[in-house]
TIMI-60805 format. One line per field, with one value per residue: residue number from 1; residue in three letters; y, z, x of N, C-alpha, C, CB in turn. Coordinates in steps of 0.05 Angstrom, whole numbers. Each point is the difference from the previous one (the first is absolute). Last residue first. Glycine has a CB too. Layout:
i	[NUM,...]
aa	[ALA,...]
nv	[Y,...]
nw	[Z,...]
nu	[X,...]
cav	[Y,...]
caw	[Z,...]
cau	[X,...]
cv	[Y,...]
cw	[Z,...]
cu	[X,...]
cbv	[Y,...]
cbw	[Z,...]
cbu	[X,...]
This chain:
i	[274,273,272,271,270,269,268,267,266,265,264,263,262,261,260,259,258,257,256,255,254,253,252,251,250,249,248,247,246,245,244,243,242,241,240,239,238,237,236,235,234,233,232,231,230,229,228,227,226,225,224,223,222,221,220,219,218,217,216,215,214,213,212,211,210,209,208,207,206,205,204,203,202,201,200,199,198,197,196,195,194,193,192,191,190,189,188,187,186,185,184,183,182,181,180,179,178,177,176,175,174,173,172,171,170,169,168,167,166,165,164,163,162,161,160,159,158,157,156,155,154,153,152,151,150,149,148,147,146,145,144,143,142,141,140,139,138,137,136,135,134,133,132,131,130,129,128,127,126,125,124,123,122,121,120,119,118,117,116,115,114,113,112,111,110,109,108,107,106,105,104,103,102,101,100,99,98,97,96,95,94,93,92,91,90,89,88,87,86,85,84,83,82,81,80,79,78,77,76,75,74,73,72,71,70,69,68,67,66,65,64,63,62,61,60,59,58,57,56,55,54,53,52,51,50,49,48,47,46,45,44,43,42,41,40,39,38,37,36,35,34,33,32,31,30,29,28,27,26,25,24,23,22,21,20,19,18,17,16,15,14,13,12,11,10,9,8,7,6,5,4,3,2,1]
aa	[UNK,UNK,UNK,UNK,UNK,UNK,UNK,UNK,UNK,UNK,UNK,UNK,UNK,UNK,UNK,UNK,UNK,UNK,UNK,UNK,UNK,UNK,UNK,UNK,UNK,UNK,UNK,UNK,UNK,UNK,UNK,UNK,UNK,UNK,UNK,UNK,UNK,UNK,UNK,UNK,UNK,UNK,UNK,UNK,UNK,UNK,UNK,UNK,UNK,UNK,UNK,UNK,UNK,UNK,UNK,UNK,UNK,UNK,UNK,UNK,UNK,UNK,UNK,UNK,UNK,UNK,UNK,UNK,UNK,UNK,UNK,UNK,UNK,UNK,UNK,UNK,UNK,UNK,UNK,UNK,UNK,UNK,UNK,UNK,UNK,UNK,UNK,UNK,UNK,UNK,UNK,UNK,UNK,UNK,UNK,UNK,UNK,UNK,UNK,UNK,UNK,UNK,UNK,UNK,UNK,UNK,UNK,UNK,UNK,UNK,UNK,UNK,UNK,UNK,UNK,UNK,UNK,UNK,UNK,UNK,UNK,UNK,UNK,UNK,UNK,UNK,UNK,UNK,UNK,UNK,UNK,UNK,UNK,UNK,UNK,UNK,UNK,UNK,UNK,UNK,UNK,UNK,UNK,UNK,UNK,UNK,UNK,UNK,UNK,UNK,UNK,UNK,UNK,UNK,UNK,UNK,UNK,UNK,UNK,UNK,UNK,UNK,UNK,UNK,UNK,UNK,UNK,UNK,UNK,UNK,UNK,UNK,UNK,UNK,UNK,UNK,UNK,UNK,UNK,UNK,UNK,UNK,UNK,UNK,UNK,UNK,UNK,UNK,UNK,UNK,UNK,UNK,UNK,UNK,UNK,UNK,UNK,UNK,UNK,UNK,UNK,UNK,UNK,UNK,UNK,UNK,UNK,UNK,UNK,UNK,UNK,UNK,UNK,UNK,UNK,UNK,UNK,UNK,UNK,UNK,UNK,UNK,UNK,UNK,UNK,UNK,UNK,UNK,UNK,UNK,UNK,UNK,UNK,UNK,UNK,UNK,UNK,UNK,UNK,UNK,UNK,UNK,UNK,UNK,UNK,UNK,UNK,UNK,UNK,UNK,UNK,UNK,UNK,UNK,UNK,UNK,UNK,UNK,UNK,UNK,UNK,UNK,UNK,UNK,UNK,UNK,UNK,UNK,UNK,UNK,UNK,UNK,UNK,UNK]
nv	[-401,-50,73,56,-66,-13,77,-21,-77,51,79,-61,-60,62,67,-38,26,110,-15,-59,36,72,-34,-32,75,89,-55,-33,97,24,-63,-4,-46,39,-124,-58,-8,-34,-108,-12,90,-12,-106,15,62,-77,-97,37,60,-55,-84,21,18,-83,-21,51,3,-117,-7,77,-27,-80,32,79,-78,-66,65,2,-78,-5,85,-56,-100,45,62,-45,63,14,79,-2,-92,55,71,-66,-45,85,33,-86,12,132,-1,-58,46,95,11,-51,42,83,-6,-37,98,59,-17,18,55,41,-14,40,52,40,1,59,48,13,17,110,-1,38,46,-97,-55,60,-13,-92,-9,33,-47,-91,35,24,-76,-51,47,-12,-75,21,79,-45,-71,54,54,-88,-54,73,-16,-110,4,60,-47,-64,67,95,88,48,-52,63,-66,11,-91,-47,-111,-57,-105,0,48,93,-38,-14,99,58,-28,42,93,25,-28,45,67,-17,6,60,46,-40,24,76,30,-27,69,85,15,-9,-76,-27,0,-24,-68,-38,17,-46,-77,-18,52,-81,-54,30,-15,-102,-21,48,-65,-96,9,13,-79,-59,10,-15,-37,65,38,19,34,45,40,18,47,53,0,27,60,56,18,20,68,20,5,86,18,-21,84,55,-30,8,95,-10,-87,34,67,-38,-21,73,35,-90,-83,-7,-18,-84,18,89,21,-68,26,98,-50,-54,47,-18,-109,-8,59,-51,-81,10,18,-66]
nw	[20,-52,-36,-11,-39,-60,-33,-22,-42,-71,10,0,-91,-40,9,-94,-27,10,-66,-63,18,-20,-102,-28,46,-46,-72,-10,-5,-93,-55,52,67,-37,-29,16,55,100,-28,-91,8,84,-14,-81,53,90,-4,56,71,0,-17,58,63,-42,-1,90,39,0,24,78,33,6,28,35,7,23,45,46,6,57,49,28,16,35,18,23,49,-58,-39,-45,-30,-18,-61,-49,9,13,-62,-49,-56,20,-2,-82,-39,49,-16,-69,-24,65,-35,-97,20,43,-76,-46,84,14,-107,-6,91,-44,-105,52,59,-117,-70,12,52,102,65,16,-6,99,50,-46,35,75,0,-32,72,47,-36,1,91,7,35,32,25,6,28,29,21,20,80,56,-34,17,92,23,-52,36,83,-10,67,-91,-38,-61,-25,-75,-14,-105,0,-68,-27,-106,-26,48,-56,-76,11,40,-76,-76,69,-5,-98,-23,49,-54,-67,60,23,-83,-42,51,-34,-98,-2,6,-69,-30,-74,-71,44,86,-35,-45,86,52,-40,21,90,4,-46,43,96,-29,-22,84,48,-65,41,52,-44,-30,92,83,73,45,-11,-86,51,54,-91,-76,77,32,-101,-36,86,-33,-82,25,55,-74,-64,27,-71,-91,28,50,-65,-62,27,4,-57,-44,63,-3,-96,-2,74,47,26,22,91,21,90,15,-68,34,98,-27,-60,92,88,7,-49,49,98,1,-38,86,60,-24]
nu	[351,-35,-53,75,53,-83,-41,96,15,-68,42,93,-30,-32,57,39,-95,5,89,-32,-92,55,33,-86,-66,71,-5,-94,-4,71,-33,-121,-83,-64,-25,87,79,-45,-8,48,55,29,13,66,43,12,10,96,-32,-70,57,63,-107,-52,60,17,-109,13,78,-27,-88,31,85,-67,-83,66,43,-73,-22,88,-25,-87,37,76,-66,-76,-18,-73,-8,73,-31,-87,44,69,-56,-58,67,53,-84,0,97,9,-76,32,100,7,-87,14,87,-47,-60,58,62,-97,-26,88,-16,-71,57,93,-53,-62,66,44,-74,81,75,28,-59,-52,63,27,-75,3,81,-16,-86,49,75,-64,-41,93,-6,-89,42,80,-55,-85,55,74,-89,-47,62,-38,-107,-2,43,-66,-77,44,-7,-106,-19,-30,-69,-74,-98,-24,39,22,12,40,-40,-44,-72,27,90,-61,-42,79,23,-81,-8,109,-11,-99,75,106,-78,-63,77,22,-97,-9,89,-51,-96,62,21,-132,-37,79,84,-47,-42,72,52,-72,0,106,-21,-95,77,105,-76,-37,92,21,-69,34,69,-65,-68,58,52,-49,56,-33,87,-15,-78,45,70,-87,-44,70,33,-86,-9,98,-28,-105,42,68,-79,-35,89,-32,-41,72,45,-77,-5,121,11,-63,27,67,-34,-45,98,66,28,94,-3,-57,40,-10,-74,-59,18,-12,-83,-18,-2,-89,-12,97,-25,-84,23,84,-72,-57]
cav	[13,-13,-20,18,-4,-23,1,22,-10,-24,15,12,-12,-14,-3,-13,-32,-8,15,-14,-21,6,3,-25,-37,0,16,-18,-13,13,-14,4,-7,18,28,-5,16,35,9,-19,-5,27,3,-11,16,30,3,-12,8,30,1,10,28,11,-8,4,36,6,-9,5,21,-9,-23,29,20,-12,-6,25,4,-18,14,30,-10,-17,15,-19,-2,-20,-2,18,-12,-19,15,23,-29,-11,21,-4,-30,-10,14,-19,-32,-9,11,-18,-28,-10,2,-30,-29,-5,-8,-27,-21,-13,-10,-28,-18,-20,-20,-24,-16,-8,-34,-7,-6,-12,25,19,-7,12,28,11,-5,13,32,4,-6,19,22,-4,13,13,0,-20,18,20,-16,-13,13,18,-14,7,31,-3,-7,12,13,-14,-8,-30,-17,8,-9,3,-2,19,12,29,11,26,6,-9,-30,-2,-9,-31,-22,1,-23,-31,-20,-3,-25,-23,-2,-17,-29,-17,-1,-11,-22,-23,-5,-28,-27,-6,-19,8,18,10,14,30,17,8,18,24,17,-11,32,21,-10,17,36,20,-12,24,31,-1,1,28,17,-2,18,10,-9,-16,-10,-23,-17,-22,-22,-24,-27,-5,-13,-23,-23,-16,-19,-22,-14,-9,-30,-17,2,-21,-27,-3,-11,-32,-10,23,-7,-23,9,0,-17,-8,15,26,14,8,30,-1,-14,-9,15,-7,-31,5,3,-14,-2,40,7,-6,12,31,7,3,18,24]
caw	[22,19,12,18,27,11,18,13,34,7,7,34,18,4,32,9,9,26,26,1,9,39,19,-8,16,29,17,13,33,22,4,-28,-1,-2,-1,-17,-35,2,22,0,-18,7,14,-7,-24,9,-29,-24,-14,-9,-12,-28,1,7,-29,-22,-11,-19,-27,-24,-9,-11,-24,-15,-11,-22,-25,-6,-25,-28,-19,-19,-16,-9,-12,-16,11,14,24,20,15,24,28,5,7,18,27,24,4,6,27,18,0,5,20,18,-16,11,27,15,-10,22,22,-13,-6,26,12,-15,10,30,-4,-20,38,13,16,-2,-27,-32,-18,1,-33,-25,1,-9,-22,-10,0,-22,-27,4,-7,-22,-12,-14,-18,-19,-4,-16,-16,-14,-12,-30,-28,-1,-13,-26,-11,1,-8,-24,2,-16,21,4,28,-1,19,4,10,7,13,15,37,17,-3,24,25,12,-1,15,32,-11,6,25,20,-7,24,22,-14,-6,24,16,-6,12,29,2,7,22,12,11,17,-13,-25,0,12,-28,-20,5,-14,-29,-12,-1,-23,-35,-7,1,-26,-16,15,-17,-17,2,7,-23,-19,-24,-23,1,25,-12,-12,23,21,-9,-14,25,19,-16,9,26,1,-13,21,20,-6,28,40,-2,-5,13,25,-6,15,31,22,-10,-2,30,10,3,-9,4,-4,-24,-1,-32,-9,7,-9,-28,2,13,-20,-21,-11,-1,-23,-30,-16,2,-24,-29,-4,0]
cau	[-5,9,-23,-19,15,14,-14,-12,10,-12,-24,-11,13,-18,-12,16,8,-16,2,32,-6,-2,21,31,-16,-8,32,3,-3,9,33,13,22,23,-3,-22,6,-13,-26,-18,-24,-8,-28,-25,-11,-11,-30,1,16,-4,-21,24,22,-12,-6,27,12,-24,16,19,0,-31,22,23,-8,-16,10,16,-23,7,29,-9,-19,10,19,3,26,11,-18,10,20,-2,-21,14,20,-10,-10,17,-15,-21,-10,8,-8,-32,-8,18,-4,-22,13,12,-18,-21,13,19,-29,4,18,-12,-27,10,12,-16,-5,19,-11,-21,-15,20,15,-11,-5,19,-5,-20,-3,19,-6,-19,16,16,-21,5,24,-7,-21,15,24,-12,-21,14,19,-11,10,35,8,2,18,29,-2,11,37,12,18,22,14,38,1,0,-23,17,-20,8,1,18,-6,-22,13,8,-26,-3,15,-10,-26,-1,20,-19,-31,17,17,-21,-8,20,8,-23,8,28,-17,-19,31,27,-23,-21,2,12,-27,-16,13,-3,-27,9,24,-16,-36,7,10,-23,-4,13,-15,-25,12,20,-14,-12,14,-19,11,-21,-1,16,-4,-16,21,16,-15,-3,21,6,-17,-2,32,-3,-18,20,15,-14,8,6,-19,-17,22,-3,-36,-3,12,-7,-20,-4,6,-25,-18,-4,-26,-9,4,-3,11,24,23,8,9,33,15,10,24,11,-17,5,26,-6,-13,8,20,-17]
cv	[16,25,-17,-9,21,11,-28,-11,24,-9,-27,8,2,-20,-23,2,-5,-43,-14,2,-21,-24,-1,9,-11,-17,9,2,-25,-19,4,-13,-3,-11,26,26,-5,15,28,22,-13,-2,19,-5,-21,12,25,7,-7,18,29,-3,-2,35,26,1,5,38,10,-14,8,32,-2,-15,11,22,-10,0,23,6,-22,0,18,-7,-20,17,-19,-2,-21,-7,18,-4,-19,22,23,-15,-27,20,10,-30,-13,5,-9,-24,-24,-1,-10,-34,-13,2,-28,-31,-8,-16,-27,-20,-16,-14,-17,-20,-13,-19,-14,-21,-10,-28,-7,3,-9,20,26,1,8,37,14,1,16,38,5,0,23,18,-7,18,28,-4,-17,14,18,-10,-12,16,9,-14,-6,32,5,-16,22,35,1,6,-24,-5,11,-3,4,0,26,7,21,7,35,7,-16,-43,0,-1,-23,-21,9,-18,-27,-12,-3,-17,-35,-9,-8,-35,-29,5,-16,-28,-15,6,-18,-20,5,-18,24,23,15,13,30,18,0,20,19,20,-10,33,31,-3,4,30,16,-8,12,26,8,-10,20,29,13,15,-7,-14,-25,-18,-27,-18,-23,-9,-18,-31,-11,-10,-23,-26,-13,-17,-26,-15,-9,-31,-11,-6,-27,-24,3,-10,-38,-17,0,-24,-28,2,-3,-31,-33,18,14,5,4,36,-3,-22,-9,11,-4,-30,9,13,-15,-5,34,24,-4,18,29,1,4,25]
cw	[24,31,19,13,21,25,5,16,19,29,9,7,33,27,-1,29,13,-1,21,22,0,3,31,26,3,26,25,8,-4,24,30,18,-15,27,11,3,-20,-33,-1,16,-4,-24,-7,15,-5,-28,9,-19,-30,-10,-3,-28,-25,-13,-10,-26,-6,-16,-7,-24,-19,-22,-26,-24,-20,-22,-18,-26,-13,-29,-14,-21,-20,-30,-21,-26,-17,12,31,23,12,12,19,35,19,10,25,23,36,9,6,30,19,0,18,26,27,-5,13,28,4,0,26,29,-11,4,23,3,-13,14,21,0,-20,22,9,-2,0,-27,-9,-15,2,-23,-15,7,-18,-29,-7,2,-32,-22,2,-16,-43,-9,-27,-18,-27,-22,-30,-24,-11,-4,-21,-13,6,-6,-30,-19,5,-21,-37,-4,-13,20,4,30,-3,30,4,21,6,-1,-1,31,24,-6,28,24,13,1,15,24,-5,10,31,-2,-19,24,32,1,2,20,24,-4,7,21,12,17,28,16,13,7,-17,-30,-2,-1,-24,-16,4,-10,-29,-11,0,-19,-27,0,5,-26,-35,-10,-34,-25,-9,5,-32,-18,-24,-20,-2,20,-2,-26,18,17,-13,-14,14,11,-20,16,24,-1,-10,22,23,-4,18,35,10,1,26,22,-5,10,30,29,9,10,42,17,-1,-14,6,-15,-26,-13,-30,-17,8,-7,-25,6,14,-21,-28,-12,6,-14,-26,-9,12,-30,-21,0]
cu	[-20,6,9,-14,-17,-7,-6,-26,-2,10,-16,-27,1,-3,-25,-4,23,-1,-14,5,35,-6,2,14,16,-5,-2,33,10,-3,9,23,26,23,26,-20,-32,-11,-10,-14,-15,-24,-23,-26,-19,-26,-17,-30,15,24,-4,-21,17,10,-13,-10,31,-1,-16,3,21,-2,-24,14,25,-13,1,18,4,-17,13,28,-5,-14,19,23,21,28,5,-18,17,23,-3,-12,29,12,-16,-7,16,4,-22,-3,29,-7,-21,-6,17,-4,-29,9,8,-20,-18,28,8,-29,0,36,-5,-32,9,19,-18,-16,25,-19,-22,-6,19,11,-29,-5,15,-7,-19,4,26,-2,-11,18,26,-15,0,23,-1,-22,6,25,-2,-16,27,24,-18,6,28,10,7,22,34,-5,-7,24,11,19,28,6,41,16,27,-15,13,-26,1,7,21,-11,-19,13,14,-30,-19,20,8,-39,-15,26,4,-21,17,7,-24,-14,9,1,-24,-5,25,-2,-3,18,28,-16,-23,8,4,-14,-11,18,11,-29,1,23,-6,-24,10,10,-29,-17,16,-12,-14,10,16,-9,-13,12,-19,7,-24,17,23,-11,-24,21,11,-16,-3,26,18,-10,0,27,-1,-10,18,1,-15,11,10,-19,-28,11,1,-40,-15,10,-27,-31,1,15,-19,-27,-7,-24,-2,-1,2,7,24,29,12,9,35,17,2,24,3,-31,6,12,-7,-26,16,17]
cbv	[-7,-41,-1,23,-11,-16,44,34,-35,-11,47,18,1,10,57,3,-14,62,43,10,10,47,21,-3,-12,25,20,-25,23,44,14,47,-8,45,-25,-54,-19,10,-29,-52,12,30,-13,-15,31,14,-59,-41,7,-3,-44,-24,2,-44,-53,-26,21,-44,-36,13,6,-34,-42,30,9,-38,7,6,-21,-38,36,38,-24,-12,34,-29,8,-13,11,38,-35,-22,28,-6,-46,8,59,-18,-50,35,42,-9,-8,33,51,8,5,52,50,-15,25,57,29,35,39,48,31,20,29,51,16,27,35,46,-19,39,-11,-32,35,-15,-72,-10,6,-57,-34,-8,-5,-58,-34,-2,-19,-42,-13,-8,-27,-25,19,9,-20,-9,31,7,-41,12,40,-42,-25,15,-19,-72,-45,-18,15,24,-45,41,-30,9,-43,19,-34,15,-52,-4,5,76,21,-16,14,46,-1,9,32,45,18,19,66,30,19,44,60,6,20,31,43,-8,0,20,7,39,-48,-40,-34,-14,-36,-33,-6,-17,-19,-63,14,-33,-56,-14,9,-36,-53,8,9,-40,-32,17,-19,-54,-30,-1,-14,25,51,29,39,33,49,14,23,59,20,17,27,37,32,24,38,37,10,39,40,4,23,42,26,-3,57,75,16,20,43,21,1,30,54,-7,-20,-16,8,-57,-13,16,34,2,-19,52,16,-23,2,28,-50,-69,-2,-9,-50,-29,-7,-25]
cbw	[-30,-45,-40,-23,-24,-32,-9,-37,-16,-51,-36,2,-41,-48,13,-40,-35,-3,-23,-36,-20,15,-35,-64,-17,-29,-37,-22,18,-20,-51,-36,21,-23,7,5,-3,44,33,-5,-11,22,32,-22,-21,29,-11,27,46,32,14,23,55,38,7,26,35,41,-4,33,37,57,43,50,43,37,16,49,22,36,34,45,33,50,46,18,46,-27,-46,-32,-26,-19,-27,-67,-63,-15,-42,-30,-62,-30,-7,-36,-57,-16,-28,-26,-66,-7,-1,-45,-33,-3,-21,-67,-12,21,-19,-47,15,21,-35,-34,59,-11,-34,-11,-14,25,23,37,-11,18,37,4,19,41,38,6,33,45,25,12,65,19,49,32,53,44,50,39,26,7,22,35,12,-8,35,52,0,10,59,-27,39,-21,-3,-42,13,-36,27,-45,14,-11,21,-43,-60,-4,-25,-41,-46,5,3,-66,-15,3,-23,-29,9,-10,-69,-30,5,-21,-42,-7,12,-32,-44,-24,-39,0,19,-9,1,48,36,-10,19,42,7,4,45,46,21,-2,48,26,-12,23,83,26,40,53,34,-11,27,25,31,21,24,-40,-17,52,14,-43,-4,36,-3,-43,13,-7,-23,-24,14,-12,-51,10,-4,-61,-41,-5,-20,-49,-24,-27,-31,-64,-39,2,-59,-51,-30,6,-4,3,38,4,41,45,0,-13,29,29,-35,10,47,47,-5,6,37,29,-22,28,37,24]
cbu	[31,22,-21,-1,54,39,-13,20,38,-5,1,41,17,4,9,28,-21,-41,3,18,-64,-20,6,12,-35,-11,15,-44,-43,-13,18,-19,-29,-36,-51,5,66,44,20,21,17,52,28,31,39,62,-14,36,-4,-37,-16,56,7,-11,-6,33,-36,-30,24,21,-24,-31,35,18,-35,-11,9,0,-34,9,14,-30,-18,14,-3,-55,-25,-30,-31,17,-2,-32,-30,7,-13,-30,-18,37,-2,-20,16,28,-31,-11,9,32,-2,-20,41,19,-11,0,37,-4,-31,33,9,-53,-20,44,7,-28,-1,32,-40,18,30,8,-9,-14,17,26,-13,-14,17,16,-35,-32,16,-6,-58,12,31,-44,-26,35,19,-40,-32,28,-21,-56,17,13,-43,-39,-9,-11,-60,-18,23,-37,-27,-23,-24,10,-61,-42,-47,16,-26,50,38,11,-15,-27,45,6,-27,36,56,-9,-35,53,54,-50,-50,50,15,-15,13,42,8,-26,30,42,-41,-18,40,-22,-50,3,32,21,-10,-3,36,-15,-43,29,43,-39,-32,53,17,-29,33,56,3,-8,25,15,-24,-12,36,-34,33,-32,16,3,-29,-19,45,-8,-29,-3,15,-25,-58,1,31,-39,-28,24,2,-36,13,8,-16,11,67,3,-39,38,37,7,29,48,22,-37,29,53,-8,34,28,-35,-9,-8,-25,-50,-37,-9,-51,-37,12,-16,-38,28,17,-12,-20,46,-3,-36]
């Protein structure tokens, strides 16, 4: 709630810090897509919280699934948009992350939860959890931080500079999720109990297990994209006024960003272990 208070008085001096090259109708454009879309941060949330207790309930099909109804509804929503206004996308997106977060939260009221309205500020496990959020938060979001640097620089490099670092950093995300999600998800639960248990030895065989699972699988992986960079980009992007330029551009940053493929995957490994 604090941070959508301070994002929606503050948005355009926000925009500017991170995308100091926009400027008149573009900032402008900025400035009402960042509001709209801010009240998505209440929904992200929950979908963390649902998808970890699901996949405690060892229910993986579900969360892995949530992203194939939102790109249905941001897929209507740019047709929607070309036809009627450009408008319609932040809703799009805002729409796409409400209907991840109805479809854990059907199968997770199916599997026992239950919400009550109620903050015990004498629970041991609630102190424990805020002095382990701020590491949590540091090693989580240091790869977002990075992304935002990138884009305050491609903001005043050139023009669709922060288009090409997205449809880029979309393609790389894609196999980081793929990998990410099908292996965290099956080893989170196996992982949680044998913290839960005291069972450390146990944790840090699977641990590694994990990490040995992850590399062979995002080496290859990583010199793939780096090897076939331009052709992905075309196959997938090169069409209407996707011209040379963008796909140059694409190509390049995606060369760039596969060679963090690897950590961004053992990143959030190890977020989860910790």
């Amino acid at each position: 709630s604090a941070i959508l208070l301070l994002g929606s008085i503050f948005t355009e001096p926000i925009i500017q810090m991170f995308a100091s090259g926009f400027q008149g109708k573009t900032l402008a454009m900025a400035v009402t897509f960042t509001r709209i879309t801010l009240i998505s941060i209440y929904f992200h949330g929950m979908i963390f919280i649902l998808t970890a207790y699901l996949q405690l309930k060892s229910v993986y099909i579900i969360p892995a699934i949530i992203g194939i109804p939102a790109n249905i509804i941001i897929m209507l929503s740019i047709a929607i948009s070309s036809k009627v206004n450009v408008f319609v996308l932040p809703f799009g997106i805002l729409f796409s992350v409400i209907s991840q977060f109805l479809l854990l939260l059907a199968f997770a009221v199916k599997h026992g939860y239950r919400y009550s309205l109620k903050l015990d500020l004498k629970n041991p496990y609630l102190k424990r959890l805020l002095v382990i959020t701020f590491p949590s938060m540091i090693g989580a979001g240091i790869a977002q931080l990075n992304t935002i640097v990138d884009r305050t620089i491609a903001s005043r490099v050139s023009v669709g500079g922060i288009s090409s670092l997205n449809y880029a950093d979309t393609l790389n995300l894609f196999a980081v999720g793929i990998i990410t999600t099908s292996i965290t998800g099956v080893l989170y639960p196996k992982l949680s109990t044998m913290a839960a248990n005291k069972c450390m030895e146990d944790l840090k065989k699977i641990l590694f297990k994990g990490i040995r699972i992850i590399l062979l699988l995002t080496i290859p992986a990583t010199f793939a994209y780096m090897a076939f960079s331009e052709e992905l980009v075309i196959i997938l992007y090169a069409r209407g006024n996707f011209d040379e330029l963008a796909v140059s551009m694409t190509s390049q940053a995606l060369f760039f960003y596969s060679v963090g493929m690897g950590w961004y995957c053992l990143q959030g490994m190890l977020c989860r272990v910790f």
